[in-house]
GULORO-407371 format. One line per field, with one value per residue: chain; residue number from 1; x, y negated, z negated of N, C-alpha, C in turn. Coordinates in steps of 0.001 Angstrom, whole numbers, plus 500000, padded with zeros to 6 digits. Example, Ala and Ser with C-alpha at 12.3 -4.5 7.8 and 13.67 -1.06 7.14 Angstrom:
// residues 2
balo = c(A, A)
rose = c(1, 2)
n.xx = c(513190, 512850)
n.yy = c(505690, 502250)
n.zz = c(492200, 492920)
ca.xx = c(512300, 513670)
ca.yy = c(504500, 501060)
ca.zz = c(492200, 492860)
c.xx = c(513200, 512900)
c.yy = c(503300, 499970)
c.zz = c(492200, 492130)
***
This chain:
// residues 199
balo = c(A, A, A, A, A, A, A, A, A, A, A, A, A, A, A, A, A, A, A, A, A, A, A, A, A, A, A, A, A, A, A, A, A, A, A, A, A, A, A, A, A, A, A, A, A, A, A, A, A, A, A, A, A, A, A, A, A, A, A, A, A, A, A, A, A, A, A, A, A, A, A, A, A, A, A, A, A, A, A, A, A, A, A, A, A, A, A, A, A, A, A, A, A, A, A, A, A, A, A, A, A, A, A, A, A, A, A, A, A, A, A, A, A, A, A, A, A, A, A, A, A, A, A, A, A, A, A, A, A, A, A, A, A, A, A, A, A, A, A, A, A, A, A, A, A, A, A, A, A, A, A, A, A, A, A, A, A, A, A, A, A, A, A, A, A, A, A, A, A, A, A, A, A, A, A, A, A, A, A, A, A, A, A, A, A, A, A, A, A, A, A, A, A, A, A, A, A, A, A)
rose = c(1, 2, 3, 4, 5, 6, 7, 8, 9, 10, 11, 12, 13, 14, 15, 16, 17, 18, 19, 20, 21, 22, 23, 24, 25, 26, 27, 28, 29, 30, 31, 32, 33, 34, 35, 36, 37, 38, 39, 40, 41, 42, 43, 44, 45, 46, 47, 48, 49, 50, 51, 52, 53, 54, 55, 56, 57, 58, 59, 60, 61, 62, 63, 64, 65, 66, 67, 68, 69, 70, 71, 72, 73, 74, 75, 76, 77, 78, 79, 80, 81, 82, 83, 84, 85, 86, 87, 88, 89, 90, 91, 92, 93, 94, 95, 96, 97, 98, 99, 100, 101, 102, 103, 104, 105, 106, 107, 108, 109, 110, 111, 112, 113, 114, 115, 116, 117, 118, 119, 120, 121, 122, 123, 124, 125, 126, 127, 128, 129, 130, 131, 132, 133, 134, 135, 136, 137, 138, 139, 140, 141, 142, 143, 144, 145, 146, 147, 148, 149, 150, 151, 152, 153, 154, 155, 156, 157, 158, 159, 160, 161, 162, 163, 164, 165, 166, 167, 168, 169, 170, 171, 172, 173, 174, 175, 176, 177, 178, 179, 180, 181, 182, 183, 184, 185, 186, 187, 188, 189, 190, 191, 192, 193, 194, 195, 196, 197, 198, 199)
n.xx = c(121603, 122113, 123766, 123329, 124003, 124007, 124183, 126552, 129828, 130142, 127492, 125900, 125327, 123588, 121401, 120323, 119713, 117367, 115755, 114755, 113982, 111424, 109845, 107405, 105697, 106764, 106837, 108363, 108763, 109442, 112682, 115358, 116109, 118297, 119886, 121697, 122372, 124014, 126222, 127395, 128062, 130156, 132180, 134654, 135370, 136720, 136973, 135853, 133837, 132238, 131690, 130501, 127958, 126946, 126730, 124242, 122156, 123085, 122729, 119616, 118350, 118047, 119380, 117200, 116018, 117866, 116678, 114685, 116151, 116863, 119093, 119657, 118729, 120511, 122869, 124489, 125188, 126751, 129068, 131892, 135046, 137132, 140298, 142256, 143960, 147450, 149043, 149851, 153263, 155601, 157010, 155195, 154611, 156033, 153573, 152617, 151210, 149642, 149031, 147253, 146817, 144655, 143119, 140918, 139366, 139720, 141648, 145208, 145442, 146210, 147056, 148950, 151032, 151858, 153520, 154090, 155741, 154871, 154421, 151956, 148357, 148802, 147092, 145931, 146175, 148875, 150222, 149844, 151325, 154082, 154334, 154531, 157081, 158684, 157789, 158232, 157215, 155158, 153374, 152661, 150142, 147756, 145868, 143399, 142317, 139484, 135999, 136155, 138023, 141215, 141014, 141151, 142505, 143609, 145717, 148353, 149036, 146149, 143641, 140430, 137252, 134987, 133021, 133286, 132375, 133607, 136044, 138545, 137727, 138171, 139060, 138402, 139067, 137081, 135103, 133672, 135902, 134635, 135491, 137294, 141091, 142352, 141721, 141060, 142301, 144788, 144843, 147520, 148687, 146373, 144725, 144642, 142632, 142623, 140915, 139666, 137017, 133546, 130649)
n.yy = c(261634, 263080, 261005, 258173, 257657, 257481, 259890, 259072, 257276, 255173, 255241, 254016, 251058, 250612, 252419, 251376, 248824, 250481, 251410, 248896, 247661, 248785, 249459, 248816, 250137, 252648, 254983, 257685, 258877, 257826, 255758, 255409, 252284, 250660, 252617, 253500, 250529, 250397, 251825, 250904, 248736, 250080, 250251, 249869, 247781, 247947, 248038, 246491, 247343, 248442, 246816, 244658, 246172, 246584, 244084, 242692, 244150, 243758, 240797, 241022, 241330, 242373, 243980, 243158, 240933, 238716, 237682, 235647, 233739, 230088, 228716, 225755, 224528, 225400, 224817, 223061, 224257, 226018, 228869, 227305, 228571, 230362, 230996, 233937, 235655, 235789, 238601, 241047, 241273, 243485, 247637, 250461, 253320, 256297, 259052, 262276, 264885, 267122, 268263, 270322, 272306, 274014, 276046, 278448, 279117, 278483, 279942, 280689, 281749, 279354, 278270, 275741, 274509, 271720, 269410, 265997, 262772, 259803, 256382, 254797, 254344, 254684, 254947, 258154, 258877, 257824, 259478, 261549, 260736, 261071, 263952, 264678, 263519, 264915, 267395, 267807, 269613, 271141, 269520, 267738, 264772, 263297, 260210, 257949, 254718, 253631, 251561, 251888, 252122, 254023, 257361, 261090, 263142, 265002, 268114, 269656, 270324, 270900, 269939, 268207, 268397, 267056, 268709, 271382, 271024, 270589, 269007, 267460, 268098, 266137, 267189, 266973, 268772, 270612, 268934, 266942, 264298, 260538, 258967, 257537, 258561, 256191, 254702, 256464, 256674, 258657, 260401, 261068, 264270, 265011, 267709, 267791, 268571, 269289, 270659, 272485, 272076, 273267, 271181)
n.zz = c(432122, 428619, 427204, 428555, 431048, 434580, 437168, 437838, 437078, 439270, 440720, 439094, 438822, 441268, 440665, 438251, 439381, 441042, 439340, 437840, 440045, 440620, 438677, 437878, 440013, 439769, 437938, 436873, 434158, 431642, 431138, 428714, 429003, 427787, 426705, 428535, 429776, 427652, 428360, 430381, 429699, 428053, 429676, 431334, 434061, 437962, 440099, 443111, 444545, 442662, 440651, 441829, 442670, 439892, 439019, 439264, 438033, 435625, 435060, 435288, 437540, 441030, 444622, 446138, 445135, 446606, 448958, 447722, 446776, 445931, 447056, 447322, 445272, 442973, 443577, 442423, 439707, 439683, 437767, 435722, 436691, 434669, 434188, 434177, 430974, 431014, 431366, 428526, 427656, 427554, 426361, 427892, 425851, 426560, 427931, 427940, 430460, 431529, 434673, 437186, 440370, 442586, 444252, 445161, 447673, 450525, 453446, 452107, 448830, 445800, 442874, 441371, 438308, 436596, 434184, 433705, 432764, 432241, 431844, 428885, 430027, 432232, 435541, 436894, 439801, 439837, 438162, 439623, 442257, 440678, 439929, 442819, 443035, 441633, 442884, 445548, 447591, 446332, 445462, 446718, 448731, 450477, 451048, 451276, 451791, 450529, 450127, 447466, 446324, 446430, 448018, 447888, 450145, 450998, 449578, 448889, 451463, 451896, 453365, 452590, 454287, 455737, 458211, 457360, 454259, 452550, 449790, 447736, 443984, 440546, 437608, 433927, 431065, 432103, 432737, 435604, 436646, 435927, 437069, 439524, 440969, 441361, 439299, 436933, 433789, 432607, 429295, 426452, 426618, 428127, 430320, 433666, 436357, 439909, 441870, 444928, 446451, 447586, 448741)
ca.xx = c(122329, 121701, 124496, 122429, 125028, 122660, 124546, 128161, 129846, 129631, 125843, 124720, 124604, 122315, 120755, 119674, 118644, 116455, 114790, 114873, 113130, 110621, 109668, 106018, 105582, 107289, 107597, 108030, 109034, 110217, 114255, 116286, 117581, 118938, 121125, 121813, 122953, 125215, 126935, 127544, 129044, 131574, 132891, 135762, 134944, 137954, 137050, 135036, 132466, 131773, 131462, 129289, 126716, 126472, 126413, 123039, 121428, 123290, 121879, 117930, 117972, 118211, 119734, 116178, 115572, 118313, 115572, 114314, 116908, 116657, 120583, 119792, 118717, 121557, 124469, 125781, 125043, 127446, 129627, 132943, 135921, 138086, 141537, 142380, 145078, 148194, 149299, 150958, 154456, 155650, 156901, 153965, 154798, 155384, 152287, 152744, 150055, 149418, 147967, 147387, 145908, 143716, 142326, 140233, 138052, 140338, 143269, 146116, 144812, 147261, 147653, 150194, 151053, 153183, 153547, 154465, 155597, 154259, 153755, 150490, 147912, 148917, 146250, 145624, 146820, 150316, 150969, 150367, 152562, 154696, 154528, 154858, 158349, 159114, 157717, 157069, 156799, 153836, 152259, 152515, 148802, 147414, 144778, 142656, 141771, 137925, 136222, 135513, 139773, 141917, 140219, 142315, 141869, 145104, 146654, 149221, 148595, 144965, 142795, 139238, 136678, 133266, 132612, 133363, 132193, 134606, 136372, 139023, 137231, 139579, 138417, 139594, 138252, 136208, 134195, 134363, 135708, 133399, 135739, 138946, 141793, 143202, 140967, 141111, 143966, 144604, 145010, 148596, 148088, 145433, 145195, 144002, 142660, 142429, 140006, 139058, 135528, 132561, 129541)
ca.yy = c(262440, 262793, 259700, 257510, 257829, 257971, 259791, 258650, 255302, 254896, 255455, 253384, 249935, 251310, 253087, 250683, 247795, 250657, 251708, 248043, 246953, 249811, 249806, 248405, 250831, 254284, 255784, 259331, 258733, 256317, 255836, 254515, 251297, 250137, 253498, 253112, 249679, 250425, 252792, 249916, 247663, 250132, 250608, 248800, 248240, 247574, 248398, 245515, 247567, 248821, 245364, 244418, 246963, 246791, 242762, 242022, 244392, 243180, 239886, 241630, 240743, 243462, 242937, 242283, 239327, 237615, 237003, 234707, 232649, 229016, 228228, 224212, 224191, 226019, 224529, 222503, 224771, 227292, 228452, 227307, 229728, 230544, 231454, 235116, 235188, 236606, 240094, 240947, 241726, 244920, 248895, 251126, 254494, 257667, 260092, 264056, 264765, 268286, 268129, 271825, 271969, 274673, 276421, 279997, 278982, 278672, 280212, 281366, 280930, 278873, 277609, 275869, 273367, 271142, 268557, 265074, 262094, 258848, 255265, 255410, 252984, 254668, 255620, 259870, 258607, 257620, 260832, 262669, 260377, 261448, 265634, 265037, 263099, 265742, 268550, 267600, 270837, 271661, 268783, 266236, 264711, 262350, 259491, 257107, 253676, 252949, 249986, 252064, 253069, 255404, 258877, 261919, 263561, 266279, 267948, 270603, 270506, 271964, 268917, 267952, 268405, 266941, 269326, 272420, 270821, 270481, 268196, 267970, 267551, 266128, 267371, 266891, 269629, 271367, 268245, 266047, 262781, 260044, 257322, 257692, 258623, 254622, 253870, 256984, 257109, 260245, 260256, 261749, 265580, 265386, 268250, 267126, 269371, 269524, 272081, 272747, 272830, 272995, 270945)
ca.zz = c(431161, 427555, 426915, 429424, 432166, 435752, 437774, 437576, 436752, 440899, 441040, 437739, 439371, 442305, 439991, 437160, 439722, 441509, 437973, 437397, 440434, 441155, 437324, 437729, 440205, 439789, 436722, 436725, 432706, 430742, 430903, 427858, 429340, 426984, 426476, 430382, 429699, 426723, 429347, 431419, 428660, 427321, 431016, 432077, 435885, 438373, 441788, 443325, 444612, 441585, 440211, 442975, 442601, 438786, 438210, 439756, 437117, 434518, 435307, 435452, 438889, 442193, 445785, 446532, 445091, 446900, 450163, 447148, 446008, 446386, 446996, 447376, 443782, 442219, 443981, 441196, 438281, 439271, 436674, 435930, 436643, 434020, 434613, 433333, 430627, 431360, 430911, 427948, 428391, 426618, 427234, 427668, 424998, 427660, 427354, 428575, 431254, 432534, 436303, 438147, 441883, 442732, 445880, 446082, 448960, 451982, 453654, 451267, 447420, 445286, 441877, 440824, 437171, 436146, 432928, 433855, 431674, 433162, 430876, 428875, 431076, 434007, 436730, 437861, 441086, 439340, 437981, 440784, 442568, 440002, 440237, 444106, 443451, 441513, 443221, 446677, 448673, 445570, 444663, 447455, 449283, 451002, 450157, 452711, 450771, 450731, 449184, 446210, 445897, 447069, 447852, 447928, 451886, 451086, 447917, 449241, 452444, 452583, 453880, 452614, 455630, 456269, 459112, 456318, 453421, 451413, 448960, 446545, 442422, 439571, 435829, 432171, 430312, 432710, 433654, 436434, 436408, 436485, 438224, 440812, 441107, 441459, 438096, 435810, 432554, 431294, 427752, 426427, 426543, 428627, 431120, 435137, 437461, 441045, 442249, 445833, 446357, 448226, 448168)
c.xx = c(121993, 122856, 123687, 123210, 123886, 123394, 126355, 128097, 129413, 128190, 125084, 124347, 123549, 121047, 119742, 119077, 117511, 115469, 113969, 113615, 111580, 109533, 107890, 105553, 105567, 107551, 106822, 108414, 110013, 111235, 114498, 116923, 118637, 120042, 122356, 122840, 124409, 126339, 127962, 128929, 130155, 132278, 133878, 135852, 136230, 137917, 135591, 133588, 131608, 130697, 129850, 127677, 125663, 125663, 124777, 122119, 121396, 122528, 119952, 117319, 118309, 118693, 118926, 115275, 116278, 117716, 115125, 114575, 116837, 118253, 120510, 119746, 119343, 122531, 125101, 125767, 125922, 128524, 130941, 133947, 136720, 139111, 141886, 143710, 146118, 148789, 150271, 152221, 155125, 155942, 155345, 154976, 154622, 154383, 153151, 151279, 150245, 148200, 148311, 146620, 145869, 142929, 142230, 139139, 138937, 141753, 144041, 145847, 146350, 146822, 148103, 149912, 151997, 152899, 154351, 154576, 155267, 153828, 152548, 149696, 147993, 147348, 146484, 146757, 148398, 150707, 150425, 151405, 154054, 155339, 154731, 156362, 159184, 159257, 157135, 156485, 155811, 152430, 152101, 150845, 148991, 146368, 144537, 142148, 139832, 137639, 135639, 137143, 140169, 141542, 141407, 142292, 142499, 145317, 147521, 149411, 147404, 144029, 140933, 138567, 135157, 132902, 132583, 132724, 132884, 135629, 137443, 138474, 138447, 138228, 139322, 138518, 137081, 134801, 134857, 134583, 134636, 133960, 137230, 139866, 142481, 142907, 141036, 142177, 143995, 145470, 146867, 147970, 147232, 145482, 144236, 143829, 142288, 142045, 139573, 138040, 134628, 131325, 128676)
c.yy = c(261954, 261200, 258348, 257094, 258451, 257860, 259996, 257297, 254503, 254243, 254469, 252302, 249917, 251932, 252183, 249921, 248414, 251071, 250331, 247405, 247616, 250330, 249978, 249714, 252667, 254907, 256870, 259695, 257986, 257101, 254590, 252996, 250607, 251137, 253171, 251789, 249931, 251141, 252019, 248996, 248056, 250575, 249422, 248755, 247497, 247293, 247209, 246151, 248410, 247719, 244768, 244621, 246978, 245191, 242087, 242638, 244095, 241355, 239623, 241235, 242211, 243112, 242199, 241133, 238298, 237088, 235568, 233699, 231297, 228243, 226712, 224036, 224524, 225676, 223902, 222949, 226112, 227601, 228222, 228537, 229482, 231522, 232913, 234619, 235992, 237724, 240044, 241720, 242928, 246186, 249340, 252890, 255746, 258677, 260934, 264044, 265948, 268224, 269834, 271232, 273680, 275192, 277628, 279809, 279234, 279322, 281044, 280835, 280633, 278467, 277191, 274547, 272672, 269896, 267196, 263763, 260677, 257867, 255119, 254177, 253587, 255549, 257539, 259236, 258266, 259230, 261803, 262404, 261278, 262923, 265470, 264560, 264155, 267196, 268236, 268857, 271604, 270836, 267377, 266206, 263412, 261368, 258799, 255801, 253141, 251643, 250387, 252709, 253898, 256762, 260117, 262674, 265078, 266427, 269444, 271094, 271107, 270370, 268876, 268136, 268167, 268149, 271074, 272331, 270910, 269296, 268406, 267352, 267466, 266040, 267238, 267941, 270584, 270353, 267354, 264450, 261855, 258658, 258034, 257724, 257117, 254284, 254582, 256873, 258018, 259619, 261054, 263221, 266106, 266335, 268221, 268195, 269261, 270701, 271595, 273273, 272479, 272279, 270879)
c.zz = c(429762, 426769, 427619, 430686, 433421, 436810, 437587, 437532, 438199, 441021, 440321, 438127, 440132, 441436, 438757, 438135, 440324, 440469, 437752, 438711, 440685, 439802, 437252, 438796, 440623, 438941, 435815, 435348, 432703, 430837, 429775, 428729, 428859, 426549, 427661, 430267, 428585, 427142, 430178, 430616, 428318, 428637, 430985, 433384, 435926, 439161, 442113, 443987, 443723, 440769, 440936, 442661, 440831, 438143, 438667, 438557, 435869, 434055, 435514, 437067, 440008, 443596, 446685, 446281, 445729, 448224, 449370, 446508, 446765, 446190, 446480, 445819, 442555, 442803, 443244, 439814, 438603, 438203, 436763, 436255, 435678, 434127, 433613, 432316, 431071, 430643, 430046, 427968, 427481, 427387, 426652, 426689, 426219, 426999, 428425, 429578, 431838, 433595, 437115, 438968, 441660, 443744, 445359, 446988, 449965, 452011, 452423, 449820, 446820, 443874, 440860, 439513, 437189, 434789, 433683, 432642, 432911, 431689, 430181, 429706, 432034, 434633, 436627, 439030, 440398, 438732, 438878, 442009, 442166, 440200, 441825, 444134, 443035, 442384, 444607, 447863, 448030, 445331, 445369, 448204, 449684, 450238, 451575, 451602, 451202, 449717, 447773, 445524, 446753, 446781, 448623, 449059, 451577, 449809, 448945, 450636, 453085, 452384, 453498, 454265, 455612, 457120, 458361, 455096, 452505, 450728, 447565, 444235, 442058, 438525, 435223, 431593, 430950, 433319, 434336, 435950, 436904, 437471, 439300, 440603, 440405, 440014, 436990, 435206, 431949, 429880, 427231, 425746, 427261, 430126, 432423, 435827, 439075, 441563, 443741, 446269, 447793, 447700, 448996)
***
């Protein structure tokens, strides 16, 4: 993408160490890496396999160099740990958050809105919590936890389906998000969608 985003935030770790290792031999045109990287930097990662996937490139290294690591000679240069500091203690300012869900593909088409107030900081996944406490016979769902977060299976009772192809998207503005549910913050005002799609 013209920002240097490859992919989604998901994809970019995979993505840079395979640019990164494949460089000498594959290149179907030059990539910015250095845009690529600056992508990287202003991220705030959360989800450990996010982390995972991204820190080997950040380091100029790939998961295939670790056949070549020589453990014995790095065992006492690892680095110290430093203790995080602790959270500062404080209210969070309530933000407004409009979230609609969305189905014309299957079954009976629906949808429905609602405005939620929710702490600012908070997660997607918290304010839809939220509209389901309020509204649970509209806006209640399910989730399944993977090791990349909690992924959304249900929103109103109409079920994602591998075997259909289908999936529920969340947008701000008509594009998709680029991280999860568990990890995105909507902004105050910002309006969430849940669309039922195919892919």
């Amino acid at each position: 993408k013209k920002n240097g985003m490859i992919g989604n935030i998901y994809s970019m770790g995979l993505a840079l160490q395979a640019l990164e290792a494949t460089r000498k031999f594959y290149a179907p045109r030059k990539w910015d890496c250095a845009q690529a990287f600056s992508v990287v930097y202003a991220h705030h990662y959360q989800q450990p396999m996010a982390i995972a996937q991204v820190l080997p490139a950040l380091v100029g290294r790939s998961y295939l160099d670790a056949a070549g690591l020589d453990c014995a000679a790095t065992k006492d240069m690892s680095p110290r740990r430093e203790l995080p500091l602790p959270p500062v203690l404080g209210t969070h300012a309530p933000i407004q958050v409009h979230y609609s869900i969305s189905n014309t593909l299957q079954g009976t088409h629906f949808h429905y809105s609602t405005s939620v107030t929710v702490p600012s900081g908070s997660t997607l996944l918290r304010v839809m919590e939220v509209a389901a406490e309020e509204k649970p016979h509209i806006f209640s769902f399910q989730t399944e936890q993977t090791s990349w977060g909690p992924y959304v299976t249900s929103i109103h009772g109409l079920a994602a389906s591998t075997d259909d192809r289908t999936y529920w998207q969340f947008l701000s503005a008509g594009d998709a998000l680029d991280e999860g549910v568990g990890t995105y913050k909507p902004h105050d005002g910002e309006h969430i969608q849940a669309v039922f799609r195919t892919y």
